[in-house]
ZAMARGU-4260 file (C-alpha; in steps of 0.2 Angstrom, whole numbers, plus 5000, padded with zeros to 4 digits):
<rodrens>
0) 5053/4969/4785 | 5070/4967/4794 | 5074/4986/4788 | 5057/4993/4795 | 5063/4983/4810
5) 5080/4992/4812 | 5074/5007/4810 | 5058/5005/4823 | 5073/4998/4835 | 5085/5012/4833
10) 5071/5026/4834 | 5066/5016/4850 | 5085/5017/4858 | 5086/5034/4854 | 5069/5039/4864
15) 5076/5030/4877 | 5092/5038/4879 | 5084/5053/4878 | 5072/5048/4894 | 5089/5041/4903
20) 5095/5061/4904 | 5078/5067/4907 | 5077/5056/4923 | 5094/5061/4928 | 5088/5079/4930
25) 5072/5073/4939 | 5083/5063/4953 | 5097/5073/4955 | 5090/5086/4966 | 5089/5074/4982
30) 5108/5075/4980 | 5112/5093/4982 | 5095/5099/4993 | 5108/5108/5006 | 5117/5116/4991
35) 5102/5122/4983 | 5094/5130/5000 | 5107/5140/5003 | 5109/5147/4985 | 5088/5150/4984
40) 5088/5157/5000 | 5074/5145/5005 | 5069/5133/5017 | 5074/5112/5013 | 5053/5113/5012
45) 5050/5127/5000 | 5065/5118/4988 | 5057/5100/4991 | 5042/5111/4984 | 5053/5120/4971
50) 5058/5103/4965 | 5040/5096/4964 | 5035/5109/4952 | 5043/5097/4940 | 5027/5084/4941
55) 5015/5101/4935 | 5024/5102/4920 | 5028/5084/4917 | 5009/5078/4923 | 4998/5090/4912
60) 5009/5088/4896 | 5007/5068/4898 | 4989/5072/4889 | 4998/5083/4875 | 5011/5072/4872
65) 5001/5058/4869 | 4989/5068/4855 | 5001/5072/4846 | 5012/5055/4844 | 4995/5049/4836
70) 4993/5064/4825 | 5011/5070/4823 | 5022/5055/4824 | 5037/5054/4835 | 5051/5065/4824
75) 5040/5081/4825 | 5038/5082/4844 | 5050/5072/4851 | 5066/5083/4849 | 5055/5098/4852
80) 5053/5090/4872 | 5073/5090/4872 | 5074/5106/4870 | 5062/5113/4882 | 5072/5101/4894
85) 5086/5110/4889 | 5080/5127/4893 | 5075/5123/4908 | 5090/5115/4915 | 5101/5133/4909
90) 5084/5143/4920 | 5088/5133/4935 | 5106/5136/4933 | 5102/5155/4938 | 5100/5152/4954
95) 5087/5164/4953 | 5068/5156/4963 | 5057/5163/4950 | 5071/5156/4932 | 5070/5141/4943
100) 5053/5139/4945 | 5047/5141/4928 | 5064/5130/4921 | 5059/5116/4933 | 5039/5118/4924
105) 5050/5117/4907 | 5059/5103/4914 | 5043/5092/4918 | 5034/5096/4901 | 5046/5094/4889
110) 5053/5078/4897 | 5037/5069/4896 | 5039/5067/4876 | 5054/5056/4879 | 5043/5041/4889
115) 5026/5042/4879 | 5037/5044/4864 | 5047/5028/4866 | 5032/5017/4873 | 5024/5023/4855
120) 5038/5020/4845 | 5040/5003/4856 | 5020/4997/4855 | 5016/5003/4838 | 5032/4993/4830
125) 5033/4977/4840 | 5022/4962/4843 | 5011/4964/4857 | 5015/4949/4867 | 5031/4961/4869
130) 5023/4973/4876 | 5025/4974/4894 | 5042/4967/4890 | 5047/4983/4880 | 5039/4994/4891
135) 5050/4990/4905 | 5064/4991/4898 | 5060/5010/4892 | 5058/5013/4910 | 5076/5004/4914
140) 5082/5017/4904 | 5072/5031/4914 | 5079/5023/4930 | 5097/5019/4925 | 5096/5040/4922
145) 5088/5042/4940 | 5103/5029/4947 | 5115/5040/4939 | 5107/5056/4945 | 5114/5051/4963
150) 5123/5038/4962 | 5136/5049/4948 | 5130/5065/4955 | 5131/5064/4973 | 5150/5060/4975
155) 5153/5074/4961 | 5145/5088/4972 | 5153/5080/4988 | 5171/5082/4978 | 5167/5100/4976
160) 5159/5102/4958 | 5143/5118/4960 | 5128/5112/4959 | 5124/5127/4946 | 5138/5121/4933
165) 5127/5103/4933 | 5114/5112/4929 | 5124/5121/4916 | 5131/5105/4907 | 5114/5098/4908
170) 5104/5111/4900 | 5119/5110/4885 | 5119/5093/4884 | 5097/5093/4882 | 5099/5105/4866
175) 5114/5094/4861 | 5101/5079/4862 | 5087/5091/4852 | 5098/5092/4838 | 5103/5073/4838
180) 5084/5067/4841 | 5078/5077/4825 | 5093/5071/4815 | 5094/5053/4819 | 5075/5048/4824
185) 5068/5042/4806 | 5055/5050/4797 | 5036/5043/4797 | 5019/5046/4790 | 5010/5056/4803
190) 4996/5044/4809 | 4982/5055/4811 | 4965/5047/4811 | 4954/5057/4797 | 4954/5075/4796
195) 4943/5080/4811 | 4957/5091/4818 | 4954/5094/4837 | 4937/5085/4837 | 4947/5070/4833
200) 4959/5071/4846 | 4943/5076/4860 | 4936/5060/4853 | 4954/5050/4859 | 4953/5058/4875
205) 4934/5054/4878 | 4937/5035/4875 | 4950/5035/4886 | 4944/5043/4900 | 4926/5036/4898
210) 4935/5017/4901 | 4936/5014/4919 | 4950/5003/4917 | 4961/5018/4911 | 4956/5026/4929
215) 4963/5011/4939 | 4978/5008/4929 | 4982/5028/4932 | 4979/5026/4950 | 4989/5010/4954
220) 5004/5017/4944 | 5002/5033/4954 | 5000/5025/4970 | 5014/5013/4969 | 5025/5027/4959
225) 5025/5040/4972 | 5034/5031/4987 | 5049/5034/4974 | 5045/5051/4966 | 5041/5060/4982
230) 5050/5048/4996 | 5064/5044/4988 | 5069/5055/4975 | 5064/5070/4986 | 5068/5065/5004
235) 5079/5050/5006 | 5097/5055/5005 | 5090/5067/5019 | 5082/5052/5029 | 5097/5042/5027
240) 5107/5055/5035 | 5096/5062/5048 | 5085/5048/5052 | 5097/5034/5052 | 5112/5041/5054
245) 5122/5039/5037 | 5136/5050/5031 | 5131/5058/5016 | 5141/5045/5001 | 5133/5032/5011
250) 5119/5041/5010 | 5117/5045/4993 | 5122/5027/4988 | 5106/5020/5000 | 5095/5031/4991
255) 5102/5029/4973 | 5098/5008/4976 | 5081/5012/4973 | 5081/5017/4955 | 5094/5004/4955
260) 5081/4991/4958 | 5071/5001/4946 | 5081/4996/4932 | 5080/4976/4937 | 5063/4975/4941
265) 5054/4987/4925 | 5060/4975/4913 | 5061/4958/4923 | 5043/4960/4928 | 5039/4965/4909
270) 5046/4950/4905 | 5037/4939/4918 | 5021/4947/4914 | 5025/4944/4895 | 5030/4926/4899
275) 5013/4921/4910 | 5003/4931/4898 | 4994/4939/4914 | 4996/4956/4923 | 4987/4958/4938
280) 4995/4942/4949 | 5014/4953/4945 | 5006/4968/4951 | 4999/4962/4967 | 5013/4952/4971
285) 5027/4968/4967 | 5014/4979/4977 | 5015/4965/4992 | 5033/4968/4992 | 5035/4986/4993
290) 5021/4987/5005 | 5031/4978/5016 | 5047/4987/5011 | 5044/5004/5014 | 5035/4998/5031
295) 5053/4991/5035 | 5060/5008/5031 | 5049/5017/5040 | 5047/5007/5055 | 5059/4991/5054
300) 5075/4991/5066 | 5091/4996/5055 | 5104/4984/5053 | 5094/4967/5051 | 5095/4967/5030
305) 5111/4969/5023 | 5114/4987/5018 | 5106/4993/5004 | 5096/4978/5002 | 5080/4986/5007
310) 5081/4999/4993 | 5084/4989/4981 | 5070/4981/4984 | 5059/4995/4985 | 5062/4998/4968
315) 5062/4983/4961 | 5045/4979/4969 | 5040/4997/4962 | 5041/4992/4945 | 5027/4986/4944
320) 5019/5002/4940 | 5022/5002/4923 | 5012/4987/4920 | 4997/4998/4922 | 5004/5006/4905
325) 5002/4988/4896 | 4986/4985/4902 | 4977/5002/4896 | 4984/5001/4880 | 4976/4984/4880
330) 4962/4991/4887 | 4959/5002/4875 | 4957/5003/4854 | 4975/5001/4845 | 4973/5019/4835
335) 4972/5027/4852 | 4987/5022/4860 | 4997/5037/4861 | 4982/5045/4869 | 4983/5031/4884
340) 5000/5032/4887 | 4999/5052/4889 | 4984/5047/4900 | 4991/5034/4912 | 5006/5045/4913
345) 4993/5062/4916 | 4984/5052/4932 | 5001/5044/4937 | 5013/5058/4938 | 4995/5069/4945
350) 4997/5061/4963 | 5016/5064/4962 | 5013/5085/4957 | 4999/5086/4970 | 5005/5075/4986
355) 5023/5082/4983 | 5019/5099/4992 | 5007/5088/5003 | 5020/5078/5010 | 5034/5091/5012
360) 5020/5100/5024 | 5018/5085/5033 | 5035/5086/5035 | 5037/5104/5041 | 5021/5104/5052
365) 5027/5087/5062 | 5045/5094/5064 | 5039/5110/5070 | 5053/5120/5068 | 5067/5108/5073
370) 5083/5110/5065 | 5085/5091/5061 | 5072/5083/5058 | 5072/5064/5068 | 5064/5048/5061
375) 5049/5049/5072 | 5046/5064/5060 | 5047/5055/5045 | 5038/5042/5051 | 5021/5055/5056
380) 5022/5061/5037 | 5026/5047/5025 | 5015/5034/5035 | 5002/5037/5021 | 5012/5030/5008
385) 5008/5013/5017 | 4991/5014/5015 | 4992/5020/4997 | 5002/5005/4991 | 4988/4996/5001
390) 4975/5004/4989 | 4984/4999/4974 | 4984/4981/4979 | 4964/4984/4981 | 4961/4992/4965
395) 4973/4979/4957 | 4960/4966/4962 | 4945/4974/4952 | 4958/4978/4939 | 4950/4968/4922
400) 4964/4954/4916 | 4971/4961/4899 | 4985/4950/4896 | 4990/4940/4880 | 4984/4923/4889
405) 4967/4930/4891 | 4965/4941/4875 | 4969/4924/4867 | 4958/4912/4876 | 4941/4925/4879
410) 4931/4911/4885 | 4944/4914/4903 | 4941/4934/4903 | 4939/4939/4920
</rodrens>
């Protein structure tokens, strides 16, 4: 039993590793925006929207990924996602629009594997009541990569390295990480439920989908994910600089807080989720939190907080959306659970591929044509990211209580 443990636990840290590169390629691009406009020859809009085309890979391969954990087992797909990661980095290195289009796609879809595989690994080997717990700190991982993205990345393009030699390394370092993902991540019995081929995994999808609670924990995630995939990860170097007048490293560093927080709050409010044995009352508090965060960021008067307080903040609050991924496993039958990850993941990372290009319009129409954009015009186009965290906090409240307190006690389900 200890053995089988040791082995669920190093396959787990493995996945995990791999998801801490994969998050570094999706964050580092708000680093190096200037840079990558002028070797695209596009607009800071049209690369914002380059950029995004990340989430259509990574959104629609959420679904795929989390077929075949349950049919395939995490060794056969897993390093396969690596690669495609990989590829996609050395495509975005050309420099060229279109290689970088479709290596940013590549990017999306093959870094998907790395989260839905580690939160299968994680939930199909560990006790439950660790769940949440577990969860969050896969998602540490994710945002100690998205830290390093800037917080490593940023002064190394200021001190001069090219943006395209990152993209270089990277895309070495991802076929690197294949080869060491199919050598060191143990074999398993594929567990496929009965031999009903693809009528089998139509039937995952259907109960999934058909549960209504899988459709709010997508949406609460998504809403309260996208003020750091979009805002953030896109846009707030840029906003820091042009909005509040920071220098770029100070910059960079205010903007890199935010996965920072990321990395306290996914596994602190695992942990307190897991310790009261509830999820909604950590949801709507997070979701409280950065509601009136990101209102003090938008609108707040600048030196009231100690610096970088706010951002950290933000991200610790935003943590919270990966509760959603407890609660739809628990939500839904155990032999499906690869399915609802890929499906949490599919309607979470959907707002981010859809409201991306959104917002960067926003943002092109309410500058007009200005060559720096002022905070009044940051203000007009992320404005609705206020009254998407407020819609979370809504849904949350209808949100059915799936927690190990209630599971164990069903005469207190909600």
């Amino acid at each position: 039993m200890k053995a089988a443990a040791r082995t669920a636990a190093i396959a787990w840290l493995i996945a995990a590793v791999y998801y801490f590169y994969q998050y570094a390629l999706r964050s580092a691009p708000a680093v190096m925006m200037p840079q990558m406009s002028e070797a695209f020859g596009l607009t800071a809009t049209a690369v914002a929207s380059l950029v995004g085309l990340f989430y259509y890979g990574y959104s629609p391969f959420s679904l795929v990924a989390g077929a075949a954990m349950d049919r395939l087992g995490p060794r056969r797909v897993i390093p396969l996602g690596a690669a495609a990661v990989g590829i996609g980095a050395l495509l975005f290195s050309t420099g060229q629009s279109e290689l970088a289009a479709i290596g940013r796609l590549l990017q999306g879809a093959g870094g998907v594997f790395a989260l839905v595989g580690a939160i299968y690994i994680a939930t199909r080997n560990f006790p439950a009541s660790l769940a949440a717990t577990l969860i969050g700190a896969t998602q540490m991982f994710g945002m100690a990569g998205g830290s390093a993205g800037q917080f490593v990345v940023g002064p190394a393009i200021g001190a001069g390295l090219a943006w395209n030699q990152f993209w270089l390394g990277m895309g070495i370092a991802g076929l690197v990480i294949c080869v060491l993902l199919y050598l060191l991540l143990p074999p398993q019995a594929p567990p496929v439920q009965g031999s009903g081929g693809m009528r089998s995994v139509v039937g995952a999808f259907g109960t999934v989908f058909r549960n209504p609670q899988s459709l709010l924990c997508g949406m609460i995630a998504g809403l309260m994910f996208i003020p750091t995939t979009i805002f953030d990860m896109v846009w707030g170097v840029r906003y820091a600089q042009e909005a509040l007048g920071f220098d770029y490293t100070d910059a960079v560093m205010r903007s890199a807080t935010v996965p920072l927080g990321w990395i306290i709050g996914c596994p602190l409010l695992g942990f307190v989720s897991d310790r009261i044995g509830r999820r909604r009352p950590v949801i709507i508090g997070a979701a409280l939190l950065l509601l009136g965060c990101l209102a003090w960021i938008l609108y707040g008067p600048a030196g009231v907080f100690p610096p970088y307080v706010l951002g950290l903040l933000t991200g610790i609050a935003s943590g919270a959306a990966m509760l959603p991924y407890s609660v739809i496993k628990e939500a839904n039958p155990p032999e499906v659970s690869g399915t609802a990850t890929g499906v949490v993941n599919f309607l979470n990372f959907t707002f981010s591929a859809l409201l991306g290009p959104v917002f960067a319009s926003r943002l092109g129409d309410a500058a007009a044509g200005a060559a720096t954009m002022t905070r009044a015009h940051y203000q007009s186009a992320f404005e609705p990211l206020l009254y998407g965290v407020a819609l979370a906090i809504v849904l949350a409240l209808v949100l059915r209580e799936t927690g190990p307190a209630v599971r164990q006690s069903p005469a207190t389900q909600e």
